[in-house]
N, C-alpha and C positions, 0 to 999 in steps of 0.2 A: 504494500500500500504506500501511494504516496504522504507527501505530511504536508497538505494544504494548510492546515492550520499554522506552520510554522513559517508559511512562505505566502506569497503574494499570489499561487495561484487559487483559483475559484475551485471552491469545493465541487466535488462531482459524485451528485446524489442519487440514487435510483429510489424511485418515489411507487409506493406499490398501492393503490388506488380502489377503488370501488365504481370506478366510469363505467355506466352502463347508455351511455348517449346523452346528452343536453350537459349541464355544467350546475351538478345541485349545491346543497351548500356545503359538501365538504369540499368539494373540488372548488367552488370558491375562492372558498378561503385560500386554498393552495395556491391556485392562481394567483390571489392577490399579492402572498407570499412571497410567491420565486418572482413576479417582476420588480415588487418591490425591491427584491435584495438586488435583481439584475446579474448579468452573464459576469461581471466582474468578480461577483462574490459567489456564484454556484450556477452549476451547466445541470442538466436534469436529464435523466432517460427516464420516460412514464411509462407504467405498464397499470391499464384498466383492466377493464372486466370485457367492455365490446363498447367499440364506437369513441374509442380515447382520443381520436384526431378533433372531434366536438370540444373537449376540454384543453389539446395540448393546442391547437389553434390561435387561443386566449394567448397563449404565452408571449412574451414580448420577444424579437429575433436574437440571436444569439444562444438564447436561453438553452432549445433543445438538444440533446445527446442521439434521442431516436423515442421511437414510442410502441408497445407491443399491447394487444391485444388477447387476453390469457386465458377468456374464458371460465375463470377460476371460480368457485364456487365461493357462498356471501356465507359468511356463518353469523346468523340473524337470531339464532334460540332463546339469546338473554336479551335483546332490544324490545322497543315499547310494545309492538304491537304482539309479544309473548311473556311480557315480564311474569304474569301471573300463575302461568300452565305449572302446574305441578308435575313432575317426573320421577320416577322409581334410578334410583344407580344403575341399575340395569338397562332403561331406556337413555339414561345419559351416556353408558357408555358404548352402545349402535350409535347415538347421533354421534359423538366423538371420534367413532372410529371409521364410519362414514364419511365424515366429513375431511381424515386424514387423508384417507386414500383418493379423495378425488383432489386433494391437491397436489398427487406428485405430480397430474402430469403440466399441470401450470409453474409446478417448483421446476423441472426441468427446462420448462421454455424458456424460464425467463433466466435461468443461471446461464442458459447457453450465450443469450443476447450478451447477460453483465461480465462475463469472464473477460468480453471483449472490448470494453468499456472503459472498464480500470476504476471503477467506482469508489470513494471514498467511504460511503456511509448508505446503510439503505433507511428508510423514512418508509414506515406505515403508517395510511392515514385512513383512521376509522378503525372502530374491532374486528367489521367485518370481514375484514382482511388480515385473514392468519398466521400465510404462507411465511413472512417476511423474517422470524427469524430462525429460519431452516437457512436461509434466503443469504443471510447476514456470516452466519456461521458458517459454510459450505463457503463463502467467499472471501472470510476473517475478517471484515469488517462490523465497524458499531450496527450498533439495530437501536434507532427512536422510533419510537409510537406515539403518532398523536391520535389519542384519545377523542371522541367525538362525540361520543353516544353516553347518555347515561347508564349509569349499573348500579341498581338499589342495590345498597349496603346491610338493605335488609335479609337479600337472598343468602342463601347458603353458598347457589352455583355462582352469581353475579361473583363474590367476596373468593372463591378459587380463580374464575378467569382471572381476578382481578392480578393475582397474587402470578396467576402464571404471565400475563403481562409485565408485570413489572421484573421477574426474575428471569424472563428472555430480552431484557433490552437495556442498553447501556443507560437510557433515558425516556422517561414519559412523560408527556407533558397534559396534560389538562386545559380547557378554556376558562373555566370559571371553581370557584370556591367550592362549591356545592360538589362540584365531580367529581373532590378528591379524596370524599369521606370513604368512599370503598375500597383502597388505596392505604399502604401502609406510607408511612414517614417517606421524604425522600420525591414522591412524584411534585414534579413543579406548575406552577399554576402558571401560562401565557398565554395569554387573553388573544384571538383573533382577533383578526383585521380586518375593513371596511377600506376599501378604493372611494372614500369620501370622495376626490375630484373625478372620478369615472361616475359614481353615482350621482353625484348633481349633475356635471354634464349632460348623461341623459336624461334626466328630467327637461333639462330646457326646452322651451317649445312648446309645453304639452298645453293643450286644449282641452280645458276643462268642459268647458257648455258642448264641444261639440261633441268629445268621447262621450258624455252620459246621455245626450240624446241619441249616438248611435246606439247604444246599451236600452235604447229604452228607459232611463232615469231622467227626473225632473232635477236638474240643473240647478234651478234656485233652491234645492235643499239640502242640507247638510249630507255630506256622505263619509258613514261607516265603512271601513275597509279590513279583510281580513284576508291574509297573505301564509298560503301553502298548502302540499296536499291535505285532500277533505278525507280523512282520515279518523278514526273516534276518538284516538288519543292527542290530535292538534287541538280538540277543542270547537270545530264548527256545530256540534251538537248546543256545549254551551252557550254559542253566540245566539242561535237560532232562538231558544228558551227564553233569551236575556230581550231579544228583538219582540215577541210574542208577548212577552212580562210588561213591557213599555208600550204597546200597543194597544192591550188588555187594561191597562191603567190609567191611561191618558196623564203617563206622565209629563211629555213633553212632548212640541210637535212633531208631526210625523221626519222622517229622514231616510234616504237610503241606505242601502245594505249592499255591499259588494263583496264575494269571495274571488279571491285569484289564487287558481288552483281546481284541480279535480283527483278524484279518486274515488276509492269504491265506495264511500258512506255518504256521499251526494244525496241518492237517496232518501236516507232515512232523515239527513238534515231538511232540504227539501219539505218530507210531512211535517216536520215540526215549525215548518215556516207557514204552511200552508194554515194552519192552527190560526194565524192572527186572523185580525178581523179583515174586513175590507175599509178602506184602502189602502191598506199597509199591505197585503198581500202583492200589487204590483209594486211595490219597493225592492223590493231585491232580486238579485240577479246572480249567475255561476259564471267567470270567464275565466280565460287563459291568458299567457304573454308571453313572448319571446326571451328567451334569455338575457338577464340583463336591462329589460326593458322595465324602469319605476315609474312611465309618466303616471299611469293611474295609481300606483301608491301614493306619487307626490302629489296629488287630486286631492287626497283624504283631509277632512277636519279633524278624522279620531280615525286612530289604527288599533284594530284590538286583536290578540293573541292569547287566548284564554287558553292556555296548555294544558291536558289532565294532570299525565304526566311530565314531572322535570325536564324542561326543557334548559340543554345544555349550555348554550348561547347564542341565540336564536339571529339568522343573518336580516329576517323576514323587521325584527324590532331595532336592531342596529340601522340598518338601511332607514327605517321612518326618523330614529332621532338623527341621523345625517342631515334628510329631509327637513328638518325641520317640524314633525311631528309628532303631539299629543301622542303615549301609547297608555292604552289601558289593558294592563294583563296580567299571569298570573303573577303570585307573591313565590316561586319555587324556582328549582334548579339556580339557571347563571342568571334569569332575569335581573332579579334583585340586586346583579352586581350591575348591572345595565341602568336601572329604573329606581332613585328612590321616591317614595310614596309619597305624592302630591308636589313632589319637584320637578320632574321631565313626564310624568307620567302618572297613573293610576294603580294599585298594587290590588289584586281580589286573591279571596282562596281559591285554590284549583277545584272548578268541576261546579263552583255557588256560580250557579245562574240570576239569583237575585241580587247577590253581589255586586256579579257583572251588570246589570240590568242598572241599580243605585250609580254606580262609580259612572259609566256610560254615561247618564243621564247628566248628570252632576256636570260631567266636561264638557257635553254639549249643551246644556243653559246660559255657559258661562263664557261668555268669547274671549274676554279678558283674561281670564285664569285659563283659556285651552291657549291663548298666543303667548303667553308668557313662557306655559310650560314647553310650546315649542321652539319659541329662541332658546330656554335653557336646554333642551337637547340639542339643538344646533350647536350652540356651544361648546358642550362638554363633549359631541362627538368628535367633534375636532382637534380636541386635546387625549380622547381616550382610545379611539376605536381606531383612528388612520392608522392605514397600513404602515405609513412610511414612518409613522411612530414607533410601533410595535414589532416589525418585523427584525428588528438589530437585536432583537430579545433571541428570537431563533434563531439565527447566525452566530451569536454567543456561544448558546446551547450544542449548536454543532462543534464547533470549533472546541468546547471543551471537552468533549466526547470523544475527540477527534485526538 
C-alpha cells in the first residue's frame, strides 16, 4: 500500500455502495462528499449494486478510478421496515448464511477490479453492504463504514451487527448522536453534508402559482410538503391523520398537502386522506421529481417529516432548512440534532398525529414565527450542514486510518 496520508498524493478509495439506479440519500451524501474533498484529496472507484453510472455521473471530473456494477445482495433484516420481526437463532443463522454465500460472487468481482487499482482504503457506505470487509482484508487495506441506517439498541440482533461492524473496521462513523447508542465507545459521530450552493441553485427559478396549478392546487394557499418514499415507517400515515384532525376541527384555514415521493403505502395513506371532509379532500396530491430537483420543496410554507421510526439524519429536513424552511417533525433519531424545538423548526412525538396536527397548525397561523424560524434555519445550515464545512472531518478520518 501506498502512504497517501504521508504524502501529497490523493487518497485512493474504493467506495462499496448500495446504487441500485437514481442517486438516494446515501449516495448523496457520498457524492456530496468526494466533490467536496475533490480529485486533489481522493480518486474513487465505485462499485453499486446496478445502475452506478446514475450516481458516479454526479461526480465532479477527475474524481473517478472506474465504476462496477456487483449485483450484490442488500442485507436489509435489521433496517426499519423489519426492525420488529422476531426470529428463532436458527432462522438467523439460514439468513446469515444465505446471505454469505451470495456474496462471494460480488467479493470476487470487485477484488479483481481493486487489485488493479492500488486502493488505499475501502469505505462502506450503508449496513446494507456487507461484503466490504472481506473486501479490505483480502486486499490489506483499512475498512471505514459509514453507518447510515438506524439499529435499535434495543435489539438483541441490531446490538451483534453492531459489534460485528465495529470489530471489522479500522473506523465507523455515524451521522448523528442518536446512532451511536448501539455502538460501543470509540464509533465517531460526522454529521453529513448538504451541497447548500447546489441546492439553492436549483431552487432558483421555481414557479410557484404555476407548478400548483399544474398539480391541480390553489396557489393562494398555504402549502404543506412532505419529502420521501411513502412508506409506513416515513410517517405519511401520520401526516394524512394530522391533515384529516385539522380539517375535522376547523382548526385553521384550509391549505394544501403535497407528498414527493411514492411507494407501496400510497394506498393506505390515500384512504386516510380520503376521511377529510370536502373541500379539503381536493387538497392534496402524490408527485415525483427528478433527482436533485427542490423547486417544489422550496414552494413549501411548512415541510413536515413525521418519522415513526428514528430517522438517522434525514437529507429530505437538511435540504428544507438550507431552503430556508419551517420543519415540523419528529423529536427522535438525528432530527433533534438538526431541529431544536421552536427555533428552526417544530419537534412532535413519533407516530402522535394530534401532535403533529397542534404543532402544524400553530406554524401555519403564525407567519411571523414560521419566517423567523426559516431565516434561523437558513442560517444555521450554512454554518452546520455544508458540505464544504464538514467534509475535512472525513478526510481527517481517512488519513488517520490510513
Amino acid at each position: 500500500m501506498s502512504g497517501p496520508a504521508d504524502s501529497r498524493e490523493p487518497i485512493r478509495l474504493l467506495a462499496l455502495t448500495n446504487s441500485r439506479g437514481g442517486v438516494g440519500g446515501a449516495d448523496r451524501d457520498l457524492v456530496n462528499l468526494f466533490n467536496a474533498l475533490g480529485p486533489e484529496r481522493i480518486r474513487v472507484a465505485w462499485a453499486g449494486v446496478s445502475r452506478s453510472t446514475d450516481a458516479t455521473e454526479e461526480l465532479d471530473a477527475g474524481l473517478l478510478l472506474g465504476s462496477l456494477d456487483t449485483d450484490a445482495p442488500l442485507f436489509t433484516y435489521l433496517l426499519q421496515e423489519n426492525a420488529e420481526v422476531r426470529r428463532s437463532p436458527a432462522r438467523w443463522a439460514r439468513i446469515v448464511g444465505r446471505h454469505l454465500l451470495a456474496c462471494r460472487r460480488p467479493t470476487r468481482s470487485v477484488l479483481t477490479v481493486a487489485q488493479d487499482l492500488d486502493v488505499d482504503l475501502v469505505l462502506s457506505s450503508t449496513t446494507a453492504v456487507t461484503y466490504g470487509p472481506a473486501i479490505a482484508r483480502r486486499l490489506g487495506v483499512p475498512h471505514v463504514w459509514l453507518v447510515k441506517e438506524w439499529l435499535d439498541p434495543r435489539q438483541a440482533a441490531s446490538r451483534v451487527f453492531a459489534r460485528f461492524i465495529q470489530g471489522s473496521s479500522s473506523a465507523v462513523t455515524v451521522p448523528s448522536r442518536a446512532m451511536a447508542d448501539v455502538f460501543d465507545a470509540g464509533v465517531r459521530v460526522v454529521p453529513d453534508g448538504t451541497d447548500v450552493r447546489r441546492v439553492r441553485a436549483a431552487a432558483e427559478g421555481a414557479d410557484r402559482e404555476g407548478a400548483l396549478q399544474a398539480l391541480g392546487l390553489d396557489p393562494r394557499l398555504p402549502l404543506v410538503v412532505q419529502v420521501g418514499a411513502v412508506l409506513p415507517w416515513k410517517g405519511q400515515r401520520v401526516t394524512a391523520r394530522a391533515f384529516s384532525m385539522i380539517a375535522r376541527g376547523n382548526r385553521i384555514g384550509p391549505f394544501n398537502l403535497l407528498f414527493l415521493g411514492e411507494g407501496a403505502d400510497r394506498d393506505a395513506v390515500t384512504g386516510i386522506l380520503e376521511g377529510a371532509p370536502d373541500p379539503w379532500r381536493r387538497l392534496y396530491r402524490f408527485s415525483v421529481f427528478p433527482p436533485g430537483d427542490v423547486r417544489l420543496l422550496s414552494m413549501a410554507d411548512v415541510v413536515v417529516h413525521p418519522s415513526v421510526l428514528p430517522d438517522p439524519y434525514p437529507n429530505a429536513v437538511r435540504e428544507a432548512l438550507t431552503l430556508g424552511r419551517a420543519v415540523v417533525a419528529s423529536g427522535s433519531g438525528g432530527i433533534p440534532d438538526l431541529i431544536v424545538d421552536g427555533e428552526r423548526g417544530r419537534l412532535v412525538r413519533p407516530g402522535d398525529a394530534e401532535a403533529l396536527a397542534g404543532a402544524l397548525s400553530g406554524v401555519l397561523e403564525d407567519p411571523v414565527a414560521r419566517r423567523r424560524m426559516g431565516e434561523a434555519a437558513r442560517r444555521w445550515a450554512e454554518e452546520h450542514v455544508d458540505v464544504t464545512k464538514t467534509a475535512g472531518r472525513f478526510h481527517e478520518l481517512f488519513q488517520e486510518v490510513l
